[in-house]
Structures are given as structure tokens and as C-alpha cells.
N, CA and C atoms as an extended XYZ file, in Angstrom:
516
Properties=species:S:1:pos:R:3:atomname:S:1:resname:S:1:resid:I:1 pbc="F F F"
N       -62.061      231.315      192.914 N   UNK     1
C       -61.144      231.492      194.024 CA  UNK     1
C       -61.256      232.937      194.512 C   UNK     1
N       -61.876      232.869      195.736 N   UNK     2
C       -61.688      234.619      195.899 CA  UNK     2
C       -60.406      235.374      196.077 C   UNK     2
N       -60.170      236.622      196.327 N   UNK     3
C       -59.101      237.347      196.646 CA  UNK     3
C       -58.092      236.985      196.552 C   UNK     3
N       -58.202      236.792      197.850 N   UNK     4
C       -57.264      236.675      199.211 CA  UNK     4
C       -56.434      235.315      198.583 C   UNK     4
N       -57.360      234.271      198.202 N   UNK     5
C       -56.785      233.106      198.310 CA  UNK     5
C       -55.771      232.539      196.766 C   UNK     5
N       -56.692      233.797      195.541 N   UNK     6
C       -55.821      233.434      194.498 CA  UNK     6
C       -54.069      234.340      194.871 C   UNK     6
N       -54.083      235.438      195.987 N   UNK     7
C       -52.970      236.198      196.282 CA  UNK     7
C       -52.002      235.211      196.604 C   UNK     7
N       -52.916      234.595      197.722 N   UNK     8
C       -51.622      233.614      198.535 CA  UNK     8
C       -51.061      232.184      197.473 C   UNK     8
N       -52.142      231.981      196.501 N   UNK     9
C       -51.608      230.929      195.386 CA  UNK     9
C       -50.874      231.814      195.107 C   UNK     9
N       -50.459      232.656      194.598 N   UNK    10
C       -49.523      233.300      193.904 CA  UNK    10
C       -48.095      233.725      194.587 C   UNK    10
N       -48.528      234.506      195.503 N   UNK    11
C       -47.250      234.707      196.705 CA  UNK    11
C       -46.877      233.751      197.701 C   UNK    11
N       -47.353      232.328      197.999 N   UNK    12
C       -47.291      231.686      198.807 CA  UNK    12
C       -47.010      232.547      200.303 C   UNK    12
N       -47.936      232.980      199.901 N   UNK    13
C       -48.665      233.846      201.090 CA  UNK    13
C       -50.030      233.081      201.914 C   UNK    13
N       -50.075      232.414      203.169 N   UNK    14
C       -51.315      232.375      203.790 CA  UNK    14
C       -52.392      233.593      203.581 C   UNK    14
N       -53.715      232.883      203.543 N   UNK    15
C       -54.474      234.385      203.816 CA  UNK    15
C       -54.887      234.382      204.968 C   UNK    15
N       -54.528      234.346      205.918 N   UNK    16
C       -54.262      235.345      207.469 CA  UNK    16
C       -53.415      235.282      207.411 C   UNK    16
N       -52.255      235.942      207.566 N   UNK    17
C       -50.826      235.928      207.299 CA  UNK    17
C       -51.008      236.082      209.606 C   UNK    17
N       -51.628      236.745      209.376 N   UNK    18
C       -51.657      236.581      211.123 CA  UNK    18
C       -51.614      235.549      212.159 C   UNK    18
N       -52.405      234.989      211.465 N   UNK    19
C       -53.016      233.494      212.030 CA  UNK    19
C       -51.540      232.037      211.782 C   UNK    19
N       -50.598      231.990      210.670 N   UNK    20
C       -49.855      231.533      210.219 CA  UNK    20
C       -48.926      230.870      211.083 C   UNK    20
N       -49.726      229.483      212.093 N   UNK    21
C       -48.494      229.020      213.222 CA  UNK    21
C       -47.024      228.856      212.926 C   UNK    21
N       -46.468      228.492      211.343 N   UNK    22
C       -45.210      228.869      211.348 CA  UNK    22
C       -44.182      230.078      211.116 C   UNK    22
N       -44.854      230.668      210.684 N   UNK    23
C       -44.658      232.064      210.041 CA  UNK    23
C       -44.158      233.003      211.365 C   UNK    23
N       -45.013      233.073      212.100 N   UNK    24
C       -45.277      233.178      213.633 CA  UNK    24
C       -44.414      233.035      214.190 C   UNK    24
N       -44.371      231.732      214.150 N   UNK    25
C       -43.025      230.999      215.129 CA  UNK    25
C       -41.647      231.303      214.325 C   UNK    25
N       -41.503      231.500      213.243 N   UNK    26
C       -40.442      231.626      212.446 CA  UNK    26
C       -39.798      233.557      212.976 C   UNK    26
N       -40.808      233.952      212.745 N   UNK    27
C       -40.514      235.412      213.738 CA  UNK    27
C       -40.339      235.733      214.950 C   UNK    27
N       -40.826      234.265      215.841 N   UNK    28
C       -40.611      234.153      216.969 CA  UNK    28
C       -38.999      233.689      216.857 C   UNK    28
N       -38.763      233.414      216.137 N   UNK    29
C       -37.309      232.577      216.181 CA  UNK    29
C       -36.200      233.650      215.623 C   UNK    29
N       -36.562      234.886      214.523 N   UNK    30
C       -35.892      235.682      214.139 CA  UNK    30
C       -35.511      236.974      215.437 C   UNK    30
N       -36.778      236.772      216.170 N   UNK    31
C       -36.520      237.574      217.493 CA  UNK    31
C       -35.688      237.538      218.441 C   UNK    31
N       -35.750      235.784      218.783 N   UNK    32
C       -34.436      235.104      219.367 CA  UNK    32
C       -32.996      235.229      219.016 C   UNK    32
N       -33.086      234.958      217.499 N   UNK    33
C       -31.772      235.318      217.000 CA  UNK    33
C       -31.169      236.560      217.125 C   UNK    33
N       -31.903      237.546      217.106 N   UNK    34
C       -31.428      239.342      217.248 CA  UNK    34
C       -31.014      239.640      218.598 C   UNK    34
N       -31.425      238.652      219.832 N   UNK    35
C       -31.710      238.914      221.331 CA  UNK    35
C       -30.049      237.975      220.849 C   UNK    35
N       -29.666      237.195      220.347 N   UNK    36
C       -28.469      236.325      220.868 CA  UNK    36
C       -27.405      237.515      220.121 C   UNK    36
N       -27.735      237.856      219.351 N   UNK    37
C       -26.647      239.198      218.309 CA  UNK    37
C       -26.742      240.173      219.612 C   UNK    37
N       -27.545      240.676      220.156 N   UNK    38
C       -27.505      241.730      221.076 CA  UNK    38
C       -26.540      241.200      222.246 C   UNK    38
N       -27.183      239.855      222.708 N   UNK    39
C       -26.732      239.263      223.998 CA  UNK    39
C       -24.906      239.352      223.764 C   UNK    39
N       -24.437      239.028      222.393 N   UNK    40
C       -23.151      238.606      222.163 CA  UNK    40
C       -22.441      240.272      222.214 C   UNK    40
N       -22.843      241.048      221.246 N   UNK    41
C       -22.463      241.954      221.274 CA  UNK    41
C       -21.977      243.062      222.821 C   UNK    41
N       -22.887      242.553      223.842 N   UNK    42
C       -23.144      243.242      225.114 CA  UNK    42
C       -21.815      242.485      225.879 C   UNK    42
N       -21.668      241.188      225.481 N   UNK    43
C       -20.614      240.644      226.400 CA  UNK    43
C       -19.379      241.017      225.851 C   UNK    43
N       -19.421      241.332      224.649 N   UNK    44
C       -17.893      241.745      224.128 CA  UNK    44
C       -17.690      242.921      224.535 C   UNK    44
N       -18.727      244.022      224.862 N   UNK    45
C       -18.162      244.981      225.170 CA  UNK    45
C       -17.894      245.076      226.710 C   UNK    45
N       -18.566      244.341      227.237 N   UNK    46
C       -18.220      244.443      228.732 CA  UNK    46
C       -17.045      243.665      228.619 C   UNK    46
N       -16.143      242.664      228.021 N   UNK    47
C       -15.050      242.182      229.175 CA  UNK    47
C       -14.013      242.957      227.936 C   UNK    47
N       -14.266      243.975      226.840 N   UNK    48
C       -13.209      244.944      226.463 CA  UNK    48
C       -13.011      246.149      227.333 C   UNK    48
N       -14.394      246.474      228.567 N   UNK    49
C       -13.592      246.999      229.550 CA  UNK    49
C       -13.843      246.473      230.721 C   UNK    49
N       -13.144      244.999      230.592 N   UNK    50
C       -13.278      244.431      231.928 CA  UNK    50
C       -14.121      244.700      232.530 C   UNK    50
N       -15.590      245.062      232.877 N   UNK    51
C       -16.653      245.563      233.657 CA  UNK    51
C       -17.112      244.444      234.343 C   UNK    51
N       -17.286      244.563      235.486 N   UNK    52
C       -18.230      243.031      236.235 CA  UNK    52
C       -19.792      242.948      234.950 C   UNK    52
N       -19.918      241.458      235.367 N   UNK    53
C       -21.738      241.816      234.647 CA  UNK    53
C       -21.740      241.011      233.370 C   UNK    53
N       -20.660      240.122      233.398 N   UNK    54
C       -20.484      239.524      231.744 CA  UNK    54
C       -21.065      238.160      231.652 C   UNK    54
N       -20.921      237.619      233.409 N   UNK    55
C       -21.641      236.127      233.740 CA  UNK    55
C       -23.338      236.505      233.411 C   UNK    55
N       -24.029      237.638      234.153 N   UNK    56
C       -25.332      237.698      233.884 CA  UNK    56
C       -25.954      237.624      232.489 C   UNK    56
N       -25.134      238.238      231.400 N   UNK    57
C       -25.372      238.615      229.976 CA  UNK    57
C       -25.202      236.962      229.158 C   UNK    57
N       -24.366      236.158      230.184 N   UNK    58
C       -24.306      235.290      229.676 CA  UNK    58
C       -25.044      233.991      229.638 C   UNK    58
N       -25.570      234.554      230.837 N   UNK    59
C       -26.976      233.415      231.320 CA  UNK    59
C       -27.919      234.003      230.339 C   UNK    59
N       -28.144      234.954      229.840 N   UNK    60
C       -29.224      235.734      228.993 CA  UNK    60
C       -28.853      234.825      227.640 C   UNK    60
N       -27.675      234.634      227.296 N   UNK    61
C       -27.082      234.433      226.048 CA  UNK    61
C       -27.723      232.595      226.203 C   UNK    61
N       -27.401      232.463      227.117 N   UNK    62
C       -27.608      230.942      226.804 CA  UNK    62
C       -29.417      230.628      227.032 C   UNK    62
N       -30.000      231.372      227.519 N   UNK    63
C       -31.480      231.550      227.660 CA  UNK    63
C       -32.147      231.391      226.036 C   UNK    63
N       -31.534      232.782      225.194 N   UNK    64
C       -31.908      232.782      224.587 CA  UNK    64
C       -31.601      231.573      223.271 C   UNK    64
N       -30.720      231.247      222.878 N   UNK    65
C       -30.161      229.589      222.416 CA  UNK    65
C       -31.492      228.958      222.577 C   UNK    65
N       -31.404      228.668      224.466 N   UNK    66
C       -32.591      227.700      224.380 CA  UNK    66
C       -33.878      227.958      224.006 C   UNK    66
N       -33.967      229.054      223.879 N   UNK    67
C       -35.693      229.491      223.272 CA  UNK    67
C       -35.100      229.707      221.694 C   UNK    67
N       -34.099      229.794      221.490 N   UNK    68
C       -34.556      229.269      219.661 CA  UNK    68
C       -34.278      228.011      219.050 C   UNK    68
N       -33.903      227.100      220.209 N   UNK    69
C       -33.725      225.920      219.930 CA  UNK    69
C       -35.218      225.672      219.932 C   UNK    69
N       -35.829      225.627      221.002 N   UNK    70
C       -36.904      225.226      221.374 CA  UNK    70
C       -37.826      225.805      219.906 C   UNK    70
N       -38.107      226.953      219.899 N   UNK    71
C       -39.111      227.440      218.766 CA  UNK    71
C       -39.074      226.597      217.110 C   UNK    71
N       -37.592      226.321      217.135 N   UNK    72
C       -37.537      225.206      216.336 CA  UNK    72
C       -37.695      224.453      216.123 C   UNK    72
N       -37.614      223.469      217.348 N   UNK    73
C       -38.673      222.051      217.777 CA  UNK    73
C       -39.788      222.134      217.487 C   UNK    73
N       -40.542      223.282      218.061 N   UNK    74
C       -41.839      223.345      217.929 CA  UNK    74
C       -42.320      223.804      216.485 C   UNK    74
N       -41.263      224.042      215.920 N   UNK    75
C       -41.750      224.263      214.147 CA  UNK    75
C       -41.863      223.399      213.227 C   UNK    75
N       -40.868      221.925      213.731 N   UNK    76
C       -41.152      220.689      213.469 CA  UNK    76
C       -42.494      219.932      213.578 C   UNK    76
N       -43.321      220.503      214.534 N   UNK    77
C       -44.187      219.432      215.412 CA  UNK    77
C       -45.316      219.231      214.131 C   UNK    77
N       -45.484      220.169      213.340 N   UNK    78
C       -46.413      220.241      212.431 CA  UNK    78
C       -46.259      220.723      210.446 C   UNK    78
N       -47.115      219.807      210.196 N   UNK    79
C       -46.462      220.183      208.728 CA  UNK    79
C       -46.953      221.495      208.324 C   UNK    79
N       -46.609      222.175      207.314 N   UNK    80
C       -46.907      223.698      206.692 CA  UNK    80
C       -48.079      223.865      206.127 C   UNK    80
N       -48.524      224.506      206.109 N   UNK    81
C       -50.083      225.019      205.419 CA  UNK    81
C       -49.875      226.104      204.446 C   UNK    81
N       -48.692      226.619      203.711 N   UNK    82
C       -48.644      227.766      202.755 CA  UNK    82
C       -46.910      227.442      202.571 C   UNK    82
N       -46.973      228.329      201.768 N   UNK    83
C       -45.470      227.952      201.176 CA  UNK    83
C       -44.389      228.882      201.684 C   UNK    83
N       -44.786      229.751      202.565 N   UNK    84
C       -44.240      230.613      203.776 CA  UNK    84
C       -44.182      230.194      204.777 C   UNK    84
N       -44.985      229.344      205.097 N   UNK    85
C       -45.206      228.392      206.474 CA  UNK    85
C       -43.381      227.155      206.149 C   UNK    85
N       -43.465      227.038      204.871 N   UNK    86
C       -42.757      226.290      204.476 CA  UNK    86
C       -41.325      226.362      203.854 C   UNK    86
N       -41.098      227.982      203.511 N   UNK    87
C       -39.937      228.483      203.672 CA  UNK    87
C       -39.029      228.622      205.158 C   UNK    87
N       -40.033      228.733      205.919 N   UNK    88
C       -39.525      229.184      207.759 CA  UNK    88
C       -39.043      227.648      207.803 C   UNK    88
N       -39.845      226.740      207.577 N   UNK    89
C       -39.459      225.472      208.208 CA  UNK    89
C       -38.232      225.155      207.416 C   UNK    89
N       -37.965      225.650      206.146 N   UNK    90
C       -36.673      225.062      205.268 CA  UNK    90
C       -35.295      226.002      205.765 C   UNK    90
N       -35.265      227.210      206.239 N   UNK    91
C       -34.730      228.276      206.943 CA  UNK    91
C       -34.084      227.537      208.287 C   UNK    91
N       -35.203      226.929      208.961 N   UNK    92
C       -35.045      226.578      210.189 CA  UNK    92
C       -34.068      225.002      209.932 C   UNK    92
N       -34.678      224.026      209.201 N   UNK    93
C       -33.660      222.904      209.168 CA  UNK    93
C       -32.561      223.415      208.641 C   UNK    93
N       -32.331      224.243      207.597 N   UNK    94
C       -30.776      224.346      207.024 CA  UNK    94
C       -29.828      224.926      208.839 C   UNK    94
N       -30.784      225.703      209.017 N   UNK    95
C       -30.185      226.415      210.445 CA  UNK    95
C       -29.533      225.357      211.661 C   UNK    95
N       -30.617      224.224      212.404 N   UNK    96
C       -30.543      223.646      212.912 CA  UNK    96
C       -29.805      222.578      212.763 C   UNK    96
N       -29.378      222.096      211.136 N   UNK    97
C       -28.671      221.227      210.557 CA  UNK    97
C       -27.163      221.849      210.632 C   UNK    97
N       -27.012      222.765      210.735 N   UNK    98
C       -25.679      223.807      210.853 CA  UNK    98
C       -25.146      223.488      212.801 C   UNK    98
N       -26.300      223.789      213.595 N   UNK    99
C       -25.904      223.689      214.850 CA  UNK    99
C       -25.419      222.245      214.963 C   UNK    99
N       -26.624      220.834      214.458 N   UNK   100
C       -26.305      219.585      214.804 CA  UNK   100
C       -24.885      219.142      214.424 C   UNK   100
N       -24.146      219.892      213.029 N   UNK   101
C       -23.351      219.307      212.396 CA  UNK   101
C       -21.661      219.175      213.576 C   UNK   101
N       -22.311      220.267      214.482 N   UNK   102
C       -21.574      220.994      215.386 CA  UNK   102
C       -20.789      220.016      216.287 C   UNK   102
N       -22.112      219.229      216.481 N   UNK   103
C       -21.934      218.165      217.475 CA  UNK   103
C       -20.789      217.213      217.352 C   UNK   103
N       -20.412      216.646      218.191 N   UNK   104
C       -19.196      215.667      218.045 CA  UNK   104
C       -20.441      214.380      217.509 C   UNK   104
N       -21.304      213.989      218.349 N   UNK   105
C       -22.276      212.882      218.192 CA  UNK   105
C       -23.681      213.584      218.046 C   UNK   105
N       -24.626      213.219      216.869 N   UNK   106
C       -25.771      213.690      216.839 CA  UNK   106
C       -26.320      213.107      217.153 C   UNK   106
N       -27.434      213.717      217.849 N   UNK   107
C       -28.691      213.456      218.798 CA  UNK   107
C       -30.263      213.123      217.668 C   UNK   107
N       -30.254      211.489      218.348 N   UNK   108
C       -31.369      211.252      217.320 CA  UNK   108
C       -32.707      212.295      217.112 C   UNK   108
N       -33.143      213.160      218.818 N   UNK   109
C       -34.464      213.670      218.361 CA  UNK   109
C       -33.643      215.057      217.286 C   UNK   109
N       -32.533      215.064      217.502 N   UNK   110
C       -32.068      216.188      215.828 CA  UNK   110
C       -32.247      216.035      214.919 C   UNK   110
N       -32.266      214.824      214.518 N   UNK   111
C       -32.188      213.847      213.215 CA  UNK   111
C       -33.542      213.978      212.724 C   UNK   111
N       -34.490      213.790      213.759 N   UNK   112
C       -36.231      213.446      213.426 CA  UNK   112
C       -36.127      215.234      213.319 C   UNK   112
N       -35.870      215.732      214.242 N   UNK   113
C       -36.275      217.408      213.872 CA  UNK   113
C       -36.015      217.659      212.210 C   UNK   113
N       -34.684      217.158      212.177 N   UNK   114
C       -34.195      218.122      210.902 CA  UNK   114
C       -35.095      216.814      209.870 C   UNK   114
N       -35.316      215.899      209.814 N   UNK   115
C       -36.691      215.483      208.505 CA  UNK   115
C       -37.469      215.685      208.362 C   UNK   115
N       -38.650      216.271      209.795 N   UNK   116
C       -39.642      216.616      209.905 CA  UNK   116
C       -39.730      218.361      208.921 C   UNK   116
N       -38.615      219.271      209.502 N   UNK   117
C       -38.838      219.883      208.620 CA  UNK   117
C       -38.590      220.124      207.451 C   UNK   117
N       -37.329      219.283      206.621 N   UNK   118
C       -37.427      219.373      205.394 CA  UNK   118
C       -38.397      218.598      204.482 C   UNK   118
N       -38.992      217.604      205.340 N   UNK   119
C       -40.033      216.768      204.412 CA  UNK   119
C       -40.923      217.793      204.433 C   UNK   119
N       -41.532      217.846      205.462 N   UNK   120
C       -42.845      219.049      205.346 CA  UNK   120
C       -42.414      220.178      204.694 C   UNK   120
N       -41.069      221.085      204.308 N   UNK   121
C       -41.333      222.088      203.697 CA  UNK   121
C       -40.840      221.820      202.316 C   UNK   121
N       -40.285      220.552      201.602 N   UNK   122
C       -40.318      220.304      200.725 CA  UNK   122
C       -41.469      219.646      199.699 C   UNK   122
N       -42.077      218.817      200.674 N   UNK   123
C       -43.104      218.487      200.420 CA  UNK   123
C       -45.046      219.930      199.573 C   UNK   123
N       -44.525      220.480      200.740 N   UNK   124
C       -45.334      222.110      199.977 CA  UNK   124
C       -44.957      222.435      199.129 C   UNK   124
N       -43.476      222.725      198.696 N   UNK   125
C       -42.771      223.361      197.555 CA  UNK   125
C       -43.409      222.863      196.874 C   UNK   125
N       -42.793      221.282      196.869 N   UNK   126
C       -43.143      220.510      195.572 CA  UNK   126
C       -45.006      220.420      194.832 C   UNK   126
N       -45.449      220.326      196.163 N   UNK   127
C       -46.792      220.863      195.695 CA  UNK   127
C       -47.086      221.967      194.801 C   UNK   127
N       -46.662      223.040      195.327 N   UNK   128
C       -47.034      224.783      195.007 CA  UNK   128
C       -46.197      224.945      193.652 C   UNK   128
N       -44.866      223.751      193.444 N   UNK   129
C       -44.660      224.301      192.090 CA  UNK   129
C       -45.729      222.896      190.593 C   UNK   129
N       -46.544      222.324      191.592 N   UNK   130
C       -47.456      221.653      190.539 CA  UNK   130
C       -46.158      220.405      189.760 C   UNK   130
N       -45.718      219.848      190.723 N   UNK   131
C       -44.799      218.798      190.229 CA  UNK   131
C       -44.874      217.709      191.090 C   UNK   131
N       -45.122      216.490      190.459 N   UNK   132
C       -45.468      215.351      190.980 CA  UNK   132
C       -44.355      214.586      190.718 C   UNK   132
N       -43.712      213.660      191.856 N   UNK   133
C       -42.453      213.750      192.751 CA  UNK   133
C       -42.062      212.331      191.797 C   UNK   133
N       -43.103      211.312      191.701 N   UNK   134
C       -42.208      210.111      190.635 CA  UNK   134
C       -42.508      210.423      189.169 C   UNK   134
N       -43.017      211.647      188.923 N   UNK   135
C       -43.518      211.629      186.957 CA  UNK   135
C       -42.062      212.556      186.642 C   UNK   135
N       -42.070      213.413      187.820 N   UNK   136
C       -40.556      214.795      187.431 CA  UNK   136
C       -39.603      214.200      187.937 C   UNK   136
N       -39.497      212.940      188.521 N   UNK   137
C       -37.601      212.610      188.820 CA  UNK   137
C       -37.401      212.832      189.646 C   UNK   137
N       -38.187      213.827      191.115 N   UNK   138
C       -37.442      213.861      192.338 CA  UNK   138
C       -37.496      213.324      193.093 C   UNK   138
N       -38.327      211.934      193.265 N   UNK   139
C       -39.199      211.542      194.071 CA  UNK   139
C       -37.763      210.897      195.263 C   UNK   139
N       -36.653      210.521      195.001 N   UNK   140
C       -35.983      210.179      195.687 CA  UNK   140
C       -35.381      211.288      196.370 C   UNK   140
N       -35.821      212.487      195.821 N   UNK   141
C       -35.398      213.740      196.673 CA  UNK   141
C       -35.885      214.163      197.991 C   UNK   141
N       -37.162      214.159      197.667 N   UNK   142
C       -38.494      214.546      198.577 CA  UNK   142
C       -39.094      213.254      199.463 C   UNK   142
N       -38.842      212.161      199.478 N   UNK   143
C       -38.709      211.004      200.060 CA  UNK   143
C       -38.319      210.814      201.541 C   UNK   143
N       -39.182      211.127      202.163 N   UNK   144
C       -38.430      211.194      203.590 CA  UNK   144
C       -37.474      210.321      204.503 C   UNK   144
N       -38.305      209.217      203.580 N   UNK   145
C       -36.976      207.900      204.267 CA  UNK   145
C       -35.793      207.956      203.524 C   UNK   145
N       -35.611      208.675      202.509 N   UNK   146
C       -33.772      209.175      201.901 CA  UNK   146
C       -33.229      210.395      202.280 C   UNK   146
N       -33.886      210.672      203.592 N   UNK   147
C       -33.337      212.190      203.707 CA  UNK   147
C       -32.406      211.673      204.783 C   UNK   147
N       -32.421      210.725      205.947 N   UNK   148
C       -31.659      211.184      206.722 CA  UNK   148
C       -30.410      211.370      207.371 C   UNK   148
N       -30.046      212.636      208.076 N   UNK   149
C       -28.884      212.850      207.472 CA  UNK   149
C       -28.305      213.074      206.504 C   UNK   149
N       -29.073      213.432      205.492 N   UNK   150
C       -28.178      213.732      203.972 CA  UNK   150
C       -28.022      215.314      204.509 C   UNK   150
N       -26.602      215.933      203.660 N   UNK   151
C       -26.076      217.380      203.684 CA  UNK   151
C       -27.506      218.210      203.056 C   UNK   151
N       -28.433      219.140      203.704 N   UNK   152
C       -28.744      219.610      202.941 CA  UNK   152
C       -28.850      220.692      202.432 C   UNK   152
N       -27.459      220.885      202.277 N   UNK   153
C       -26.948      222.308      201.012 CA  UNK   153
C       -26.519      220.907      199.457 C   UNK   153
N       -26.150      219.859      199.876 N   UNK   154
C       -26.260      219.266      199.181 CA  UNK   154
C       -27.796      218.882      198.292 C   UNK   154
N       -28.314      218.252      198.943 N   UNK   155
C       -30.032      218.310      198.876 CA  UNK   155
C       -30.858      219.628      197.921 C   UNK   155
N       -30.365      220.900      198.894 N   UNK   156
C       -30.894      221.683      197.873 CA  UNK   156
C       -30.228      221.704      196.625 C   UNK   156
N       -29.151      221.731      196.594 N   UNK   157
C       -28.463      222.100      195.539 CA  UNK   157
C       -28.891      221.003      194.338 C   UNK   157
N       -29.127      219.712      194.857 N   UNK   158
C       -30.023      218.542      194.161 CA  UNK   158
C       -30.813      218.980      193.120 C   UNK   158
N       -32.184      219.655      194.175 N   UNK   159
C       -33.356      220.035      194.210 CA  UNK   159
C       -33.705      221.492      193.376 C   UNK   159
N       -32.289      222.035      193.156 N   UNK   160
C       -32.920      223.531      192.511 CA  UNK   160
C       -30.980      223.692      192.355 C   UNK   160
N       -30.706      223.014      191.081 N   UNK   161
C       -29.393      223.002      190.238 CA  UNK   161
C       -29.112      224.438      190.129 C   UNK   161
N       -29.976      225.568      189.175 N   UNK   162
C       -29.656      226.455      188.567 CA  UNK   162
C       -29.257      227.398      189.738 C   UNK   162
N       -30.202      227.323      191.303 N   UNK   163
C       -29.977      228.282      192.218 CA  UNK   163
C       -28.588      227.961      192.727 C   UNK   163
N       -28.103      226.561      192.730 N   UNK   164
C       -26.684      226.165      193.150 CA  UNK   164
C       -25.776      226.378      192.463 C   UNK   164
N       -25.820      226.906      191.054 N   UNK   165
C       -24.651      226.788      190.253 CA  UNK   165
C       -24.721      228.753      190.654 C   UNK   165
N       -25.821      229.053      190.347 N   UNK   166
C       -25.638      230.701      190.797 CA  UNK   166
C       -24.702      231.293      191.876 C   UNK   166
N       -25.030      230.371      192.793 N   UNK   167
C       -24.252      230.645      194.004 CA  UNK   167
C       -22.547      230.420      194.462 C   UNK   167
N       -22.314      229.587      193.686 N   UNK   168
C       -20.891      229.107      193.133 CA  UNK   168
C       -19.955      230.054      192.491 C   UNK   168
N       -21.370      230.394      191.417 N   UNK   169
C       -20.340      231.222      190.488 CA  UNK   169
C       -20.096      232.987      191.002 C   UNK   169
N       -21.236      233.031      192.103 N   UNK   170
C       -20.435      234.459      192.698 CA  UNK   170
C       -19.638      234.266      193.746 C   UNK   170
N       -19.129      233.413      194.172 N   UNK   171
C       -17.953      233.105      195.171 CA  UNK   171
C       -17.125      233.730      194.794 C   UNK   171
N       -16.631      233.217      193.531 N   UNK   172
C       -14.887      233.927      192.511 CA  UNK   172
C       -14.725      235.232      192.996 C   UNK   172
């Protein structure tokens, strides 16, 4: 295995980290998010001094929404190739599963979004940690036709017990 490629076995690191269509897009999407923190921040301060200019900031605000909605879609369209490719996509459904939950009625292409990416980035995990899905017991985890719609903070918490009980116990 040369270099590069025993690195990225190890770090679930691609080796072009450049080249990395989700990775990419996942930064494309962290960009969006900072532009909606800015966008929000700009409107609070304009109508704390009443200033005209809060409708324009707000068309910006909702611009940007739709371009990280969108970048998200498009992070669905394809399964992961590295296990970074496949963290963004697990990032992105917990994310997008947060907006859908929002909804009064969910929207079926949400439904296909949010399986597409937890199958595909669970599906890598489960690869990269060398565990085969009906010999280790998860197979009803990683199963794409039992995902949908399941909670998945529930799901993870399924899927990786010790990281869920961690997280519990620093709440107190």
C-alpha cells in the first residue's frame, strides 16, 4: 500500500483530500452556515437600531438556507468514497433530520435525502471499522429499508452505545 493510501486507511482521510466531492461540498455547506450566522447576526443589529436595510439582509438570509439546503441534496446524490466523505454525509443527515423534524408534515424527497445519507455514511463506517453487518449484530442497524424515519440520535446512540452513554453523563 503506498503512502498516501495506508495514511488515509488510517485517518479516513481521502488521498486527494482536494479532489474529495463530499468533503468539498461539506465545506461548501460549512461556508453557508457561517454566511447564515453572519446574515442573522447583521439583522439583529440593524432592527436594534431600527436602521432601514433589514428586508435586504433578509433575502440574503433566506438565499443562503437555500444554498445549504441545496448542497445537502447534492451530498445525498452519491455514496462516500473515504470515511470523511462519510462523516460530512452523517453531519449533514443528523443536520437536515433536525430541519425536517421542524416540519409540521415531512416531505418525502426529505425522507429519501435523510437515508441516502445515513446509509451511505454508515455503510463506510461500518466498512472502515472491518465489521460485517449480520456476523456483529448490526445488520438491522445499517439496513436501509429500517432506517426510515427512525430518530437518528436514537440510531446513533444504537450504533456506538459507549459514545451515547458519554454524552448523557456530561449533561448533569
Amino acid at each position: 500500500m503506498p503512502r498516501a493510501s495506508a495514511a488515509a486507511a488510517v485517518t479516513g482521510l481521502p488521498e486527494n483530500i482536494e479532489a474529495d466531492f463530499h468533503l468539498n461540498l461539506g465545506r461548501a455547506i460549512a461556508r453557508a452556515g457561517a454566511d447564515i450566522v453572519r446574515a442573522e447576526e447583521e439583522i439583529a443589529a440593524i432592527e436594534a437600531t431600527n436602521a432601514p436595510g433589514a428586508g435586504v439582509i433578509k433575502a440574503s438570509l433566506d438565499h443562503a438556507f437555500d444554498r445549504e439546503e441545496a448542497l445537502i441534496r447534492a451530498l445525498a446524490t452519491s455514496p462516500a468514497s473515504s470515511l470523511a466523505g462519510a462523516a460530512v454525509q452523517l453531519a449533514a443527515a443528523v443536520k437536515f433530520f433536525a430541519w425536517a423534524t421542524m416540519e409540521e408534515t415531512p416531505r418525502p424527497e426529505d425522507e429519501r435525502a435523510i437515508n441516502r445519507l445515513m446509509t451511505s455514511a454508515l455503510t463506510v463506517m461500518v466498512d472502515a471499522a472491518g465489521l460485517d453487518a449480520a456476523r456483529d449484530g448490526i445488520d438491522h442497524l445499517v439496513d436501509p429499508r429500517s432506517n426510515q424515519w427512525r430518530d437518528v440520535y436514537q440510531r446513533l446512540a444504537e450504533l456506538f452505545p459507549a459514545t451515547a452513554s458519554e454524552e448523557t453523563s456530561h449533561e448533569g
